[in-house]
C-alpha positions, 0 to 999 in steps of 0.5 A: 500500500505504502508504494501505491501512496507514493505513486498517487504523492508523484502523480499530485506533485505534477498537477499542484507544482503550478499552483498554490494548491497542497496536499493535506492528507492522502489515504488508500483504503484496501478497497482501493478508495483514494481519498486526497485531501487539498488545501489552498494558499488563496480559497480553495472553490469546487472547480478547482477541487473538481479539476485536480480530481479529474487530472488525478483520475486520468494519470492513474488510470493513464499509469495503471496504477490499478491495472484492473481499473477497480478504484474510486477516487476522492478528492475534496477539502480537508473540513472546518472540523480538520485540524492545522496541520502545515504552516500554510494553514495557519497563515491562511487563517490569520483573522479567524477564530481558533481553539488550540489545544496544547500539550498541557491538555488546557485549551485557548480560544482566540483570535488567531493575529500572526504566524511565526516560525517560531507559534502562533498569536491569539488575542483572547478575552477575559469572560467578564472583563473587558480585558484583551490578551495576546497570548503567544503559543510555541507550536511546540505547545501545540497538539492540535489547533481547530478553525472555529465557525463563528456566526 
């Protein structure tokens, strides 16, 4: 399986190296079901996700990746409920609202300000006070960091 995946990492490469496009995550079930999952630097629409799936689909097949042809592919964004997982991310959220979860197993809610090398900035609000604060996280502090949908 492990080779198969590489593969399918080669053919994505060829399609995403022209644009802002990136992988996120990538799964093959025994089944032979593609799962890929892309991010953008800029907004990621169907019809960019629909067109990297059919240029996907092709150079599989055109590769015989599946020799029998018995496969299904899916391509599509990871979701609101996925965590960050590359400093792309983070930077493409810069405004939004953010829950961290570090490794002290505490979480922060906040409103993500900048992106380091080095963490992230939150501006939180103290409940009952008027009181901002900006909170530094070293992403070493980091387990886990989830986009918030705030209405």
């Amino acid at each position: 399986m492990t080779e198969t995946i590489e593969k399918i990492k080669g053919l994505l490469e060829s399609i995403l190296e022209e644009s802002d496009l990136f992988l996120v995550n990538l799964q093959v079930k025994p089944t032979n079901n593609i799962k890929v999952f892309l991010d953008s630097d800029s907004s990621l629409s169907v019809e960019r996700i629909s067109k990297a799936n059919r240029m996907l689909y092709h150079l599989i097949e055109e590769q015989s990746i599946f020799p029998d042809g018995d496969f299904s592919l899916e391509v599509s964004s990871p979701g609101i409920e996925e965590p960050l997982l590359f400093f792309r991310q983070y930077k493409k959220n810069i405004g939004r609202t953010v829950c961290v979860s570090l490794t002290d197993n505490s979480e922060k809610t906040g409103v993500m300000k900048e992106v380091t090398e080095d963490g992230i900035i939150i501006e939180t609000k103290i409940p009952r006070k008027k009181e901002i604060l900006m909170v530094v996280i070293p992403f070493s502090d980091i387990k886990k960091t989830i986009v918030q949908i705030v209405f």
